[in-house]
Structure formats: C-alpha cells, structure tokens
C-alpha positions in Angstrom: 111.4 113.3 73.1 109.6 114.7 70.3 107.5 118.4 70.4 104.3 118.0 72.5 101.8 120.5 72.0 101.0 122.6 75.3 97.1 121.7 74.7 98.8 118.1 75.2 101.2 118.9 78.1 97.9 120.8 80.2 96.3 117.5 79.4 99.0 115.5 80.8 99.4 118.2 83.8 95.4 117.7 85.1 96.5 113.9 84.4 98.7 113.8 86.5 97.6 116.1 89.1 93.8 114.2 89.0 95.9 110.9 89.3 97.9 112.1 92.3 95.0 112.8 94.5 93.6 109.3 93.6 97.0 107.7 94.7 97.3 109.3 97.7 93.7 108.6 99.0 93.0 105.3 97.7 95.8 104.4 95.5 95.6 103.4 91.1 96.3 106.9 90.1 99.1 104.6 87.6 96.3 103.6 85.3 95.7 107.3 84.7 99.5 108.3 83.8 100.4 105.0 82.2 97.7 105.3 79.4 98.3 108.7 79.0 102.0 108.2 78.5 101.5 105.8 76.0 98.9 107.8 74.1 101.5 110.0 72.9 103.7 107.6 71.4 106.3 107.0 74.1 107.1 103.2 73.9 106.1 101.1 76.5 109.1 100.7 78.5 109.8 104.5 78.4 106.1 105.2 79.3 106.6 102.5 82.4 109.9 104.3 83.4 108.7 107.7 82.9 105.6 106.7 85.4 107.8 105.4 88.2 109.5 108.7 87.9 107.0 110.6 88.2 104.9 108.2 90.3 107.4 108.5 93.1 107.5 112.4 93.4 103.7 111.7 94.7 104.4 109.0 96.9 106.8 110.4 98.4 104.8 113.6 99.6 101.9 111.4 100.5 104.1 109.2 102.5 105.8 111.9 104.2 102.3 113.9 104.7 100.8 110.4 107.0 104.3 110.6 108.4 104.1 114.3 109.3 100.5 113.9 110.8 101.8 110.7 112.9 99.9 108.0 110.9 102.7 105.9 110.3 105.3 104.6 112.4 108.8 103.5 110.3 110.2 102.2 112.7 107.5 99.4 113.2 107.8 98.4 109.5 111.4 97.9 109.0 111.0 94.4 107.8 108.7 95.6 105.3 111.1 98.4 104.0 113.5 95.9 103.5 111.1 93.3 101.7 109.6 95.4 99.6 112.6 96.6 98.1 113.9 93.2 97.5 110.7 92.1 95.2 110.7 95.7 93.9 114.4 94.8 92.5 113.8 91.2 91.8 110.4 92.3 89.8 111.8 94.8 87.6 115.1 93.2 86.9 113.0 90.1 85.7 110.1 92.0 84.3 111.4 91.6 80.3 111.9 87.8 80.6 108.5 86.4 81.6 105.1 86.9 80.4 102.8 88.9 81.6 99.8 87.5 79.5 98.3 85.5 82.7 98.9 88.4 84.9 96.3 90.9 82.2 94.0 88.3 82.6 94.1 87.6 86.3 94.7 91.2 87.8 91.0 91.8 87.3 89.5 89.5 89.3 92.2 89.9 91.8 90.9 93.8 92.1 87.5 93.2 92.3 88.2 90.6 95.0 89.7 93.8 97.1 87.0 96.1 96.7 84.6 93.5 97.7 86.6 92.6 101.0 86.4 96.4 101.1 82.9 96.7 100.9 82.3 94.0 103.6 84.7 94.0 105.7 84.2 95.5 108.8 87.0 97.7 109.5 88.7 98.5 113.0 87.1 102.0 114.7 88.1 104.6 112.1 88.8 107.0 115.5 92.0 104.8 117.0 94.5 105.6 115.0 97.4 103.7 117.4 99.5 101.8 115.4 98.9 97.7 117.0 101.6 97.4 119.7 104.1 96.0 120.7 105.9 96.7 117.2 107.8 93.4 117.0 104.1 91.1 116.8 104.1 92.6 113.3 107.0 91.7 111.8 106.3 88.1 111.3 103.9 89.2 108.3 105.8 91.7 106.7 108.6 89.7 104.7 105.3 88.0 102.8 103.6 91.0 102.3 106.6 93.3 101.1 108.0 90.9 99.0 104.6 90.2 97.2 103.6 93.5 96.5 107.4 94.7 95.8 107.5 92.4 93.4 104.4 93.0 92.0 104.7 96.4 91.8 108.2 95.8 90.0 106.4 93.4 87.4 103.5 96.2 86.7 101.9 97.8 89.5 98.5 98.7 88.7 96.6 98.7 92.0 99.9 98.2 94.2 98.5 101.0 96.5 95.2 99.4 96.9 96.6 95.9 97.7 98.8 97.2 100.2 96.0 99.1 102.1 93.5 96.1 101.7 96.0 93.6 102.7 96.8 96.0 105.5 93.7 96.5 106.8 93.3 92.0 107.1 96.9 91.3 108.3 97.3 93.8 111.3 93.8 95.5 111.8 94.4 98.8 110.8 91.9 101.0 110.3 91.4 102.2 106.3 93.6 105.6 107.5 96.3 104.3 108.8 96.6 101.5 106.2 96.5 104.5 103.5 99.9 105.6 105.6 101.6 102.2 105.1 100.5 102.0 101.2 101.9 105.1 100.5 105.2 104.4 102.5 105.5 101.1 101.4 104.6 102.1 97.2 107.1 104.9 97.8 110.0 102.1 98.5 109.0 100.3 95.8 108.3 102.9 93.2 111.9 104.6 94.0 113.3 101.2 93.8 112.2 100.1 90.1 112.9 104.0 89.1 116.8 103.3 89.9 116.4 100.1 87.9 114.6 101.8 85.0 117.2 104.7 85.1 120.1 102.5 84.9 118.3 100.5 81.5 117.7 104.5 80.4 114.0 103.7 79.8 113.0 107.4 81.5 112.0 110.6 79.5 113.3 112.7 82.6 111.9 116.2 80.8 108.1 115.1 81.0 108.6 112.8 83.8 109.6 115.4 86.0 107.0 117.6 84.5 104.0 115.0 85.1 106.1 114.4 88.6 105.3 118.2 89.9 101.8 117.7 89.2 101.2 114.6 90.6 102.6 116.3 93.8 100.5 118.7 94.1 97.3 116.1 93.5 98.8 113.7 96.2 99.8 116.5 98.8 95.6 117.9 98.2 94.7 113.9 98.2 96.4 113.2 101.4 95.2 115.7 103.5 91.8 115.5 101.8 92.1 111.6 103.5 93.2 112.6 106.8 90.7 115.8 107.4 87.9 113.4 106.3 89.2 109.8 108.2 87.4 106.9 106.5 83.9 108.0 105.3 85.7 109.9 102.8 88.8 107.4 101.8 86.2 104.2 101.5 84.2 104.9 98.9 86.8 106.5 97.0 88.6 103.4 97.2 85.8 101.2 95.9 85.2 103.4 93.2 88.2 103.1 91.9 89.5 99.7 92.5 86.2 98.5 90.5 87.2 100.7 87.9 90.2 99.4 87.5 89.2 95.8 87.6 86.4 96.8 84.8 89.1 98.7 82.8 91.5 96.0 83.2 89.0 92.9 82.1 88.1 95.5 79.1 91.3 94.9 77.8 92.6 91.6 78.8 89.5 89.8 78.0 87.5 91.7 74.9 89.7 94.4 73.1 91.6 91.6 70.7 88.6 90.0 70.2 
C-alpha cells in the first residue's frame, strides 16, 4: 500500500467509526467504507476485501453485544448459521464470473421497498423481547433466508444488514430489536465467511483494514448499545433514514452518473 497522509487516515478513522454505529443500529455502514476505500486508489477487489476485513471486526462486537444483553438466541438459528455461510461461499467464489450490471440497477428499488415495509409495517410490541418459541417452528424459514442474503452479501452486500432485519421482522415477528440481533449475527457469518475467501485470493490491504477495523468497533460497540438503551423509537427511524439513502445513492449511480 502506498503512503496515506494522516489528514487521510483520520478521515478514514471517523469513516469507519461513523459507519460502525450505522451498522450496528440499522445496518449499510458498507456504503460508507466501500467508497471511501476506493477513493484512495485501492482497486476494487482490494477495496471489497479490505471492507469485509474490517466490516467483520464490527459485526462481530455488535453481534456479541445483542448476545451479551440476551437478544439473540444461537441456538434457535442454527439452520441459518449454516445457510448463510453456504451462499456467503457460493456468492463470493462466483462473484468475478457474473455480472453485476442488473443487480446496480435493481438494488435500488429493492431498498426502498424495505424501508417502505418499514415505515408501514406495524411491528410486534417493541417491550417483548422473547424470542418466538418453540425454537424448532423457525427453522423451516431459515435455509431461504440465509442462503439469500449469504449469497447476496457474498455477491455485494450493500444493505445486507437491513434485509436481514426487515426480512426478520416479516418471517418470524420479531420486534425491530431483536431482528437488529439476528442481522448482526447473521452479517457477522457471512462477512467472516467472504473475508476467508477474499484472503485466500489475497485481495486484503490487512494494514488499513485492520486500522479502519478498530474504528469501526468502537462505532458498532457505541451503536449497539445506543439501539438497545433506546429499544425501537430510536433504531426505526435510523433505519429509514438510511436505507432511503442508500436506495437514492444507489439509483444515483446505476441509473444517471454514465449518462
């Protein structure tokens, strides 16, 4: 990696940090790092690889910080675990031999669909924060879901943390909180599973991913507890906010910057 100026690496540092607290509360803190990764002249695939890196330091501390506050149950999700990493592998493994033209301009419309649902959808009391039970009557919806947003999150993974807490929320009735604890869980499998596959191809700059990776801790560990001191009149709208960023960022480009 070439010098980087320390103006540019505090830059990068309130980047990250800013884009850890996002992920962790409503998820997209990605199209923070990834542009910002590329605006210094990293090459695409580095700049995705070096994201996943550091993108899984601050899933992993949210995950664990919904785990530690006894907002997510692994041992209901197993199926999930296991699907998700699947399509995490198959996604990056295949990422480099389709094209991802269609999915620019789709993934707009797709993101504006889930912060509409978000907007309208009545949610389940944002005070029970029991897990659906038995366990087992989830499972049946799991392989779909994991292996969708695995995949997808292999592929690209703008958003992955917003589908999974929207999709949530409709497939077991979870409440916004406790779908934020499966997101993160479930975008920490997958995130750790295309960083192996990214490490193996050596498309990781492991100096400022790590870097970037300590700061986006720190965002998602202030993020997640920010989420769970505040339940859901906190975590909603700053999940419409930014998912209808995103979607307007994303259409930007895939519809009017080659124009």
């Amino acid at each position: 990696m070439e010098f980087i100026e320390p103006t540019m690496l505090v830059a990068l540092a309130l980047v990250a940090f800013t884009a850890g607290f996002i992920d962790a509360v409503a998820g997209g803190g990605g199209m923070l790092t990834v542009p910002a990764l590329l605006s210094i002249g990293l090459p695409p695939h580095i700049a995705l690889g070096t994201n996943k890196l550091a993108a899984t330091f601050a899933s992993s501390t949210a995950a664990f910080t919904y785990y530690k506050k006894k907002l997510f149950k692994p041992e209901c999700w197993g199926r999930a675990f296991v699907a998700t990493l699947i399509g995490a592998t198959i996604g990056t493994l295949v990422v480099d031999a389709i094209s991802t033209e269609w999915l620019e301009k789709v993934l707009p419309l797709v993101i504006l669909a889930a912060a509409i649902y978000t907007i309208w959808h009545k949610t389940p009391n944002a005070n029970n924060n029991a897990t659906p039970q038995p366990c087992p009557t989830l499972h049946k919806k799991q392989y779909m879901q994991g292996l969708t947003l695995g995949f997808y999150d292999g592929v690209a993974g703008p958003g992955t943390g917003a589908f999974w807490t929207v999709s949530s929320m409709a497939l077991y009735r979870l409440n916004i909180l406790l779908a934020s604890g499966l997101a993160k869980a479930m975008n920490f499998t997958s995130n750790f599973t295309s960083l192996v596959t990214f490490a193996i191809l050596g498309h990781i700059d492991w100096v400022l991913g790590l870097t970037m990776g300590v700061c986006l801790m720190a965002g998602a560990f202030v993020g997640a507890h920010s989420a769970i001191r505040f339940g859901a009149k906190f975590i909603r709208p700053v999940f419409v906010t930014v998912v209808s960023v995103l979607a307007i960022k994303l259409a930007y480009e895939a519809w009017f910057v080659n124009l």
